[in-house]
C-alpha positions in Angstrom: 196.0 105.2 4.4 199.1 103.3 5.2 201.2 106.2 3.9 199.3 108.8 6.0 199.7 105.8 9.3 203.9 106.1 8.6 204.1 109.6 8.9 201.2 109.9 12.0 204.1 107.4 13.5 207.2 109.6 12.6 205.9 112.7 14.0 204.7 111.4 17.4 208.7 109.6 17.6 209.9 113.2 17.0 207.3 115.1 19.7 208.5 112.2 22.1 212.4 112.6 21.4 211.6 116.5 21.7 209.7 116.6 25.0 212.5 113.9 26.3 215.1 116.5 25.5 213.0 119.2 27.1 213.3 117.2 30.2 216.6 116.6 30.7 219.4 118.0 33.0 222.8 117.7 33.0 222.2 115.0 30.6 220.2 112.5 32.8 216.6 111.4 31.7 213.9 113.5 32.8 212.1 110.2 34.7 215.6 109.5 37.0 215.0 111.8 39.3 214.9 110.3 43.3 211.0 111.5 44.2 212.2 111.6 47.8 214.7 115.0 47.1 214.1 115.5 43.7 217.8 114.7 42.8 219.3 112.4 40.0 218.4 108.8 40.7 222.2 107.3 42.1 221.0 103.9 40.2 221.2 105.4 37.2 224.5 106.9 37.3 226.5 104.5 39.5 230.2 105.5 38.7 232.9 103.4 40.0 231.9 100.5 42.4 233.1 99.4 45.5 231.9 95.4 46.4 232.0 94.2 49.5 231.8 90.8 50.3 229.9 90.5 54.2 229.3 87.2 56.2 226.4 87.8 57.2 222.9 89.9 56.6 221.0 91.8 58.5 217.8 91.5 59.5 217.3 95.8 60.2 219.2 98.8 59.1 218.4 100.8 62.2 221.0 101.9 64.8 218.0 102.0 67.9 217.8 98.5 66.9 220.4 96.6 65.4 224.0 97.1 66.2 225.2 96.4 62.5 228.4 98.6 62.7 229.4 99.2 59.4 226.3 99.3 57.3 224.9 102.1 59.9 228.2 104.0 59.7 228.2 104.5 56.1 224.2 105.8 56.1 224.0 107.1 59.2 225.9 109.7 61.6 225.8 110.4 65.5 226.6 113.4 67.4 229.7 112.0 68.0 232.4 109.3 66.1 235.4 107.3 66.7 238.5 108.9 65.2 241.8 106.8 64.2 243.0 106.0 67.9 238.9 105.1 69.0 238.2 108.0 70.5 235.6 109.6 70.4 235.0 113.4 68.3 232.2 115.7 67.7 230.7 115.0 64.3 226.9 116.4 63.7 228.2 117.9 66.7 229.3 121.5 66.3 230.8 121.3 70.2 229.8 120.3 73.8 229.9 121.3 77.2 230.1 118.9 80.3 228.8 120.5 83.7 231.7 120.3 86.4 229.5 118.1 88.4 229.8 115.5 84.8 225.7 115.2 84.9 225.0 118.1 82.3 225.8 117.5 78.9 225.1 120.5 75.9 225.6 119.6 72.0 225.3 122.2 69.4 224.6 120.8 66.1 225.9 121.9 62.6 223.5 123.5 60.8 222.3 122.8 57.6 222.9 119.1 58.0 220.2 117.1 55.7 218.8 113.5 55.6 219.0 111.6 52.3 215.5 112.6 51.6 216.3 116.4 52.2 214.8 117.0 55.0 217.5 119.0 57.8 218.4 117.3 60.9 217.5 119.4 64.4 217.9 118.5 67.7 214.1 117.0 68.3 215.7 114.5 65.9 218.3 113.4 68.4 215.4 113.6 71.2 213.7 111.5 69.2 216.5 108.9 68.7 217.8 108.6 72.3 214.3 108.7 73.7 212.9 105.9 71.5 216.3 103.6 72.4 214.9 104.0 76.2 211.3 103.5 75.5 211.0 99.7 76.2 208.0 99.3 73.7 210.9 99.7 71.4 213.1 96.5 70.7 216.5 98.2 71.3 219.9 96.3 71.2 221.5 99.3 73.1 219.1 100.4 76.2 221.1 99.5 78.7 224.0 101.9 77.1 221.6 104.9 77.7 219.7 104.0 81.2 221.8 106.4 82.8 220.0 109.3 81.1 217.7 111.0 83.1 215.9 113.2 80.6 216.9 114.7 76.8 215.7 118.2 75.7 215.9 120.5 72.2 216.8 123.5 73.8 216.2 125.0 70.0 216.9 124.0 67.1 220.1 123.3 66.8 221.0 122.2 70.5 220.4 119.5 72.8 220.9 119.2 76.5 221.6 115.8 78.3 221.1 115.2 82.2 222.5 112.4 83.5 221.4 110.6 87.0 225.1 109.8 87.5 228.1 110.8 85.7 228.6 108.7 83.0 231.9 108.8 81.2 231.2 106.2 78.7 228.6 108.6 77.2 230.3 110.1 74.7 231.4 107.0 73.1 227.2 105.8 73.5 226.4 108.9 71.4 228.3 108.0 68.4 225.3 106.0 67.9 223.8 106.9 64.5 220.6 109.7 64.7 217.2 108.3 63.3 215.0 110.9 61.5 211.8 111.8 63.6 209.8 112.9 61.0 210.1 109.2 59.5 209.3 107.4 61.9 207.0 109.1 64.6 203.9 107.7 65.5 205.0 104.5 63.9 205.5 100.7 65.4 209.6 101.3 65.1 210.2 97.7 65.5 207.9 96.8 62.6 208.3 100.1 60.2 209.1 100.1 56.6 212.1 102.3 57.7 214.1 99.9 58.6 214.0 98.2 55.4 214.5 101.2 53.7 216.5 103.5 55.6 217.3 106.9 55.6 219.9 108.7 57.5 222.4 111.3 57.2 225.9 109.7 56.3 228.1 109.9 53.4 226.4 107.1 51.7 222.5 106.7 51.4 220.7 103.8 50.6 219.4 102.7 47.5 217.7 99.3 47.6 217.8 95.8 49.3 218.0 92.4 47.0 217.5 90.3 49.9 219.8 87.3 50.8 221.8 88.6 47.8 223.2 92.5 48.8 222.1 96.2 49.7 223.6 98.9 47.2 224.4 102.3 48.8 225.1 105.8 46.9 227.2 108.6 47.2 225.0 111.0 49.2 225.9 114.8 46.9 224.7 116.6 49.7 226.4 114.9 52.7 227.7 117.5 55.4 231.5 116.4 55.4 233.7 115.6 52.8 232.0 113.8 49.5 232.7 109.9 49.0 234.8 109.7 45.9 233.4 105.9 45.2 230.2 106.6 43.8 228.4 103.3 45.1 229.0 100.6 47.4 227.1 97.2 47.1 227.4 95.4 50.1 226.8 91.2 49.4 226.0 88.7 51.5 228.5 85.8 51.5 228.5 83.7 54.7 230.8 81.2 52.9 234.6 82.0 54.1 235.7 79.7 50.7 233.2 81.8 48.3 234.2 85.2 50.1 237.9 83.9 49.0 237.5 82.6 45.5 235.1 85.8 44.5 238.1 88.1 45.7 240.5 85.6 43.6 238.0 85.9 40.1 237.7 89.8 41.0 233.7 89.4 41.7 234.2 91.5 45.1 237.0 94.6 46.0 237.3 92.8 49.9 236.4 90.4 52.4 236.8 89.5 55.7 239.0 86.5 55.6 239.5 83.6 57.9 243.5 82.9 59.0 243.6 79.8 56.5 242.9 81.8 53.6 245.8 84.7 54.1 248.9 82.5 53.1 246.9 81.7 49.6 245.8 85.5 49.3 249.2 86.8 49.7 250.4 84.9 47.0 247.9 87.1 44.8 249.8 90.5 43.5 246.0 91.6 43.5 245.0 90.8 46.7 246.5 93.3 49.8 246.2 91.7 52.5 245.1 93.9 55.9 246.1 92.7 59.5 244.6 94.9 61.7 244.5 94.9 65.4 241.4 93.5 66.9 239.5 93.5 70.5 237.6 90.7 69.3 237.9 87.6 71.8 236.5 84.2 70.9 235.4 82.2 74.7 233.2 79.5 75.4 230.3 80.2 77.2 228.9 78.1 79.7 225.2 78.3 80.8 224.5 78.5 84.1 221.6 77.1 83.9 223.4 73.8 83.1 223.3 72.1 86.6 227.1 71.3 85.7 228.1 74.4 85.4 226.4 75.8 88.5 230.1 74.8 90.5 233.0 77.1 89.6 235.5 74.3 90.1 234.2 72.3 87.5 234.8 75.8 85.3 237.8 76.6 86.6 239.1 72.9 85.7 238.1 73.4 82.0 240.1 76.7 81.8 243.0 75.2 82.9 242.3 72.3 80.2 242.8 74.6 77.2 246.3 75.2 75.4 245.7 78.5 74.1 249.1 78.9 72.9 248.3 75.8 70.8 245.2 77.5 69.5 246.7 80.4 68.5 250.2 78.8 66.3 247.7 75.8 65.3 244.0 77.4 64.2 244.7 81.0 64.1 247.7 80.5 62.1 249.3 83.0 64.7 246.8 85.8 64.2 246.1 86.3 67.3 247.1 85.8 71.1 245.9 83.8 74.3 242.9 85.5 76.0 242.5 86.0 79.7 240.0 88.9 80.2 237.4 90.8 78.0 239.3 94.0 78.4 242.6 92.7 77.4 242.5 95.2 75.1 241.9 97.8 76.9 243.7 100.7 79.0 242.0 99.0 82.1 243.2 95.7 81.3 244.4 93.8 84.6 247.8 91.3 84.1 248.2 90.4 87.0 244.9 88.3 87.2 244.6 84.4 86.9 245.5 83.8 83.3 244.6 80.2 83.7 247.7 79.0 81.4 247.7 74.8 80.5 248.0 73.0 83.5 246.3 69.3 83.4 247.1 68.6 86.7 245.2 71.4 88.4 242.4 70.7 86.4 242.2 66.9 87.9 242.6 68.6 91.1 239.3 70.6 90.8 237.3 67.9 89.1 238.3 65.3 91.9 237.7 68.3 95.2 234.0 68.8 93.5 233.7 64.9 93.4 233.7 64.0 89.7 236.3 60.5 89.8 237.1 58.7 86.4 234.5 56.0 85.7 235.7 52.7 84.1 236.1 54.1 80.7 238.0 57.2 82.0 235.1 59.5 81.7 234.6 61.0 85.0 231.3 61.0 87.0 229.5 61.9 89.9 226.2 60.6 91.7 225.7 59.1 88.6 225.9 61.1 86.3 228.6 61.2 83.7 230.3 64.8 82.4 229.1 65.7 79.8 227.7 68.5 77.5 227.7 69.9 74.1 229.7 73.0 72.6 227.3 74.4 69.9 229.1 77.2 67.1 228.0 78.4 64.2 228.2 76.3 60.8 229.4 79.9 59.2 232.5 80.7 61.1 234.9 78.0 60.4 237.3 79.4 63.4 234.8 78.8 65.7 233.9 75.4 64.6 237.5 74.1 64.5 237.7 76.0 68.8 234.5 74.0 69.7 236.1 70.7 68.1 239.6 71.8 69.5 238.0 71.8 72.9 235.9 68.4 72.8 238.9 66.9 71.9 241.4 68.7 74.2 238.9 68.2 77.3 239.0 64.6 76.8 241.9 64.7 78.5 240.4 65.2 81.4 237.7 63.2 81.3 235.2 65.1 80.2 232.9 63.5 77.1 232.6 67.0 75.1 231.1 66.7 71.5 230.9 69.9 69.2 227.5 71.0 67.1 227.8 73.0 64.2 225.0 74.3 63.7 222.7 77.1 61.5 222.5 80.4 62.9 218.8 79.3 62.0 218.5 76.9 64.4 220.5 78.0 66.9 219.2 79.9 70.2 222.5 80.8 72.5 220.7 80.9 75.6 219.3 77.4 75.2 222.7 76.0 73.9 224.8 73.8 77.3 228.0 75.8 76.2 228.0 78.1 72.9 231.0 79.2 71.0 231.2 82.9 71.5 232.9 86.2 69.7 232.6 89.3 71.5 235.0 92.5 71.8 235.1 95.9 71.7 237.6 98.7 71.3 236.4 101.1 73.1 234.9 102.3 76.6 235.7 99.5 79.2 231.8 99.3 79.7 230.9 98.4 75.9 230.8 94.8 76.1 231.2 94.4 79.6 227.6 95.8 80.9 225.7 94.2 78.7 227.4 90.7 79.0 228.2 90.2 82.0 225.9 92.1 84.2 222.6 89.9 85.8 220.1 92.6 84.4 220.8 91.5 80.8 219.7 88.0 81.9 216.7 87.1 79.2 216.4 90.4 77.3 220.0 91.1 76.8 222.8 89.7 75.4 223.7 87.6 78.9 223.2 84.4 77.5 224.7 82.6 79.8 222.6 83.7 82.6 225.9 84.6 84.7 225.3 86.5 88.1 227.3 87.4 90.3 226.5 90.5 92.8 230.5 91.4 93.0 230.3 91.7 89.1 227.0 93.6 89.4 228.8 96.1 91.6 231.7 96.9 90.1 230.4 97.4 87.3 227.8 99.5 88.4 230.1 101.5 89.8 232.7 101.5 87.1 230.4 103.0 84.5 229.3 105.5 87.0 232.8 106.9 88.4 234.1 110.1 86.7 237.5 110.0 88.3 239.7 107.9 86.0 242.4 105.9 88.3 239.2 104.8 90.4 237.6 103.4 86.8 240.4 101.9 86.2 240.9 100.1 89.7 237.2 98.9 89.7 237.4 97.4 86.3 240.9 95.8 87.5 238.7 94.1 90.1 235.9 93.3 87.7 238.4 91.3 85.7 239.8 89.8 89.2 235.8 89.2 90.1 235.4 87.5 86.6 238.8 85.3 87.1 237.3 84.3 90.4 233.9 83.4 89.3 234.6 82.5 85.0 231.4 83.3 83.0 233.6 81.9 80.0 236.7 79.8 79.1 238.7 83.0 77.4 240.5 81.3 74.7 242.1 83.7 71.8 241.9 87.5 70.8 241.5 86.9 66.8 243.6 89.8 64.7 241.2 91.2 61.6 242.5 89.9 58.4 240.8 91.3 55.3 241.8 90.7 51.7 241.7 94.0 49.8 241.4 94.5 45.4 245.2 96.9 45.1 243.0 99.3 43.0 241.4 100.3 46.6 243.4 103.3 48.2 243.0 105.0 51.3 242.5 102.5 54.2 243.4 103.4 57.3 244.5 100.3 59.9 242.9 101.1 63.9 241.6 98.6 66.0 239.0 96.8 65.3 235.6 94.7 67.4 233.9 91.6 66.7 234.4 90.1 63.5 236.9 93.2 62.2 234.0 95.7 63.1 235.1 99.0 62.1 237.1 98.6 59.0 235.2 100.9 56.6 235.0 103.8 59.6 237.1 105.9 56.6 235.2 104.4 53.7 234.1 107.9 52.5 237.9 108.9 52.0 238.9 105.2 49.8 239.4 105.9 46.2 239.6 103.4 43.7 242.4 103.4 40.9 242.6 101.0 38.3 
């Protein structure tokens, strides 16, 4: 009986072994195939690895919702996308056509263009994308980018036809904006679907799962419409740490990391470790809140911008990685010199404090019908830069009389719009109206990302007027008055543009250096072209 058992066993080993064989291709197992296209399961083949160490996570991998640049560039594609000098090119795009009166615009798409889970993209896809960032049931971080489209049509398959209710020149650059797959997501609750914790779009990389508070791993996508990734698999890890970020790029445990200006003079000691300096858009400011009683008279913000040595910010906390700020398009073609720079000058700031009636009090803090000034900088625990600014400026404004303390607190815990003054990083490369609109104008006052609650009809107006100009010197001269109109009225203290430092493993080839947004936004806009060389 036991004999008969043994060979019962051997035989079903060999049927199993045989029908295994049976099932494989290309030498993968018969049970790794992806049941969404029927391909090869990228888990189980992940080549060579890319790690990158990210300071924060997401909460979404959506474009309509979440402006997460780089995650939703490597799995996702728009009709459009920035090339090296930020401007934008057709990409899903085949070509366009503008009307001469700049309010018709018509895309033809590539054909034969496929999401990660096969299906191909057509233009009701794109309908669907644009028309779900307008529909206000829909939690989107970029409405206001779109609100000049009047309508959206497939005029077949493969073509799309925008009219505008003004010209909009900034709409190129808004349709970089990565397309969503209808057939994924219609009829669904997008702010709540499954989608958007498993994504799927049409990029070189697709997505392959989500270890939360730990990383997201991404895949070469075979079937990707431009040029194939040649690093298989990209794990993207969540490190909000600046020292961990550092020491796993020391031990080798990530490829790169965003670094902060303390840790580059340590790196570059490393013969590992190249060390990126890119150009950057990315401004750090305080914000004040106008609905802060103090900060409800301009003198007493024009006083605190004159308090602030940039200079000494830049050579003492950014290490010289970066230069005195003046204006959120500093950066940009549009940007206006000539304004008020508010450079160091302690004397005009006692001269503002004392014409709005705040006097020194008997221990040199200054007050007015009683009550002392006074308020709170809040930053972010994370970013060390931007705690060492908010402690910089308690201690600087002092000097003035002003009894500033700095909270560093939790992103957790921390709701701008109810903060007295926040420490702020904003910035953008490209259009003049990216991160201008949004921030600055009074209809993004509770559900946008005005957090100050800053109004001003001037700023209104200009900028309504800017993004809505087609002739370029007249842009240009209403965003030099914007600035002017900012200067005039200050929403923030500007303090420093921050350059984008990342430490890079040497085996990583093929970077290419542009300028980056916030927080070095933008660095892996190539990533599909990197190779990796031991």
């Amino acid at each position: 009986m036991r004999k008969q058992s043994k060979w019962i066993v051997i035989a079903l080993l060999a049927l199993a072994m045989l029908l295994q064989a049976c099932g494989q291709e290309d030498g993968k197992p018969a049970n790794s195939a992806n049941p969404a296209n029927g391909k090869a399961d990228p888990a189980e083949s992940a080549g060579n690895t890319l790690i990158y160490a990210a300071e924060t996570e997401f909460d979404k991998i959506n474009p309509v919702l979440e402006d997460t640049v780089d995650i939703n560039n490597l799995i996702f594609r728009g009709l459009m996308r920035f090339d090296e000098t930020n401007t934008p090119q057709p990409d899903m795009a085949e070509s366009y056509e503008i009307s001469p009166d700049g309010l018709v615009y018509q895309f033809k798409l590539k054909q034969g263009i496929r999401f990660h889970d096969g299906q191909e993209l057509t233009a009701e896809d794109v309908v669907f994308t644009i028309s779900s960032i307008l529909d206000e049931q829909v939690q989107s971080v970029v409405r206001s980018e779109f609100v000049q489209i009047d309508s959206i049509e497939a005029v077949h398959d493969h073509e799309v036809k925008i009219t505008l209710k003004q010209p909009f020149p900034p709409l190129l650059d808004k349709l970089t904006i990565g397309i969503v797959p209808k057939h994924a997501l219609d009829g669904q609750d997008m702010n709540t679907a499954d989608f958007n914790q498993n994504p799927i779009g049409t990029g070189p990389y697709r997505f392959v799962k989500w270890d939360r508070g730990q990383s997201v791993t991404l895949q070469a996508y075979p079937e990707y419409y431009g040029k194939r990734a040649s690093i298989d698999r990209v794990i993207v890890k969540f490190v909000p740490d600046s020292s961990v970020r550092m020491l796993q790029l020391e031990t080798g445990e990530v490829d790169m990391a965003y670094l902060e200006p303390s840790a580059v003079e340590k790196m570059s000691k490393n013969d590992k470790i190249a060390i990126y300096k890119s150009p950057s858009a990315d401004y750090r400011a305080m914000m004040y809140n106008m609905n802060f009683e103090l900060f409800q008279d301009v003198n007493v913000r024009k006083a605190l911008n004159y308090a602030v040595d940039r200079a000494a910010v830049v050579d003492g906390i950014l290490l010289g990685y970066g230069e005195p700020a003046y204006s959120p398009l500093q950066m940009n073609k549009f940007a206006n010199e000539q304004i008020e720079k508010y450079e160091y000058n302690l004397d005009k700031a006692d001269e503002y404090l004392t014409a709005a009636g705040w006097i020194p009090g008997s221990d040199q803090i200054r007050v007015k019908d009683g009550k002392r000034l006074a308020f709170t900088i809040t930053a972010p625990s994370s970013d060390p830069v931007r705690v060492q600014l908010a402690t910089y400026l308690a201690s600087q404004l002092k000097k003035i009389g002003a009894d500033v303390n700095a909270a560093a607190l939790d992103w957790s815990v921390i709701d701008i719009s109810k903060t007295e003054a926040f420490m702020l990083g904003w910035g953008s490369p490209f259009d003049a109206d990216d991160h201008t609109y949004r921030l600055f104008h009074s209809s993004e006052i509770g559900s946008g990302t005005n957090y100050g609650s800053y109004s001003d009809p001037a700023v209104d107006k200009l900028l309504e007027q800017a993004r809505t100009t087609a002739d370029t010197a007249k842009r240009e001269e209403l965003y030099k008055q914007f600035q002017q109109a900012l200067a005039d009225n200050p929403p923030y203290i500007f303090i420093a543009y921050q350059h984008a430092l990342y430490g890079v493993n040497h085996k990583v080839k093929g970077i290419k250096i542009k300028t980056l947004g916030h927080h070095g936004a933008g660095f892996l806009w190539n990533l599909e072209e990197w190779t990796l060389h031991d």
